[in-house]
Phi, psi and omega in degrees: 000125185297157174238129171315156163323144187272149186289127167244113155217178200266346186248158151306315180290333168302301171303346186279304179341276188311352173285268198330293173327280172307315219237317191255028177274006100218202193284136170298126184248141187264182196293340185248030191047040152275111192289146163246127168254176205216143170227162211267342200248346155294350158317307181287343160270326160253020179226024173212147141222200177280142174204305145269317174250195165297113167082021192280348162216177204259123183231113176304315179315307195286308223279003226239289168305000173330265172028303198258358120011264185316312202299294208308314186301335183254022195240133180255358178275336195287142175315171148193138225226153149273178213261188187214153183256068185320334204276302194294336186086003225205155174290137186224095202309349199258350204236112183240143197247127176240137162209136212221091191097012172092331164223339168288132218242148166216105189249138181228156180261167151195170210289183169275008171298327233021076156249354186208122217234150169221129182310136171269290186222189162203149167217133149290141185249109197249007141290136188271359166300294177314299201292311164321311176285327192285344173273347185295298206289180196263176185268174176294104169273000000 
């Protein structure tokens, strides 16, 4: 599956625009008919990271790959990992980890139906730990 252009824009508010505009006007359906929802405050999570605090700068890398966000969620072709609990430490049926392009990672929570999904994050795992832990989990059935 081809992936969009990567986003080029000069403000960080530009980039919020176009979140909002794609994403929180209603649900995303992912390749297997999961509406994914979007809230206007996942922006600050998945276009900024850590560097001294949480979520403290704006990363052009990630905010460049909006786009692709949507591709990954609609790509029946894409990894798909169950997700992890930091707090419990364990793998979590609730949680689903996409990966896409070789590193791009897209995590959505979802209900206990899984009939219904909310966006989490989005990234590059540009560490080969990360990309390890993330395959280390079993995959999504």
């Amino acid at each position: 599956m081809p992936y969009p252009l990567l986003v080029t824009y000069q403000h960080q508010s530009e980039y919020r625009t176009h979140f909002e505009r794609i994403y929180c006007q209603g649900p995303i359906m992912s390749f297997d008919g999961i509406p994914i929802r979007f809230n206007k405050r996942d922006f600050d999570h998945a276009f900024f990271e850590s560097v001294n605090a949480k979520d403290d700068t704006f990363s052009q890398k990630r905010a460049q790959r909006i786009d692709w966000i949507a591709s990954a969620l609609k790509d029946p072709q894409s990894e798909r990992y169950v997700g992890w609990d930091n707090k419990r430490k364990r793998n979590d049926r609730k949680k689903r980890v996409t990966l896409v392009m070789g590193n791009y990672v897209v995590i959505i929570r979802l209900n206990g139906q899984c009939d219904r999904g909310w966006f989490i994050t989005a990234f590059v795992a540009d560490t080969s730990r990360t990309l390890s832990k993330i395959k280390q989990s079993p995959v999504w059935r």
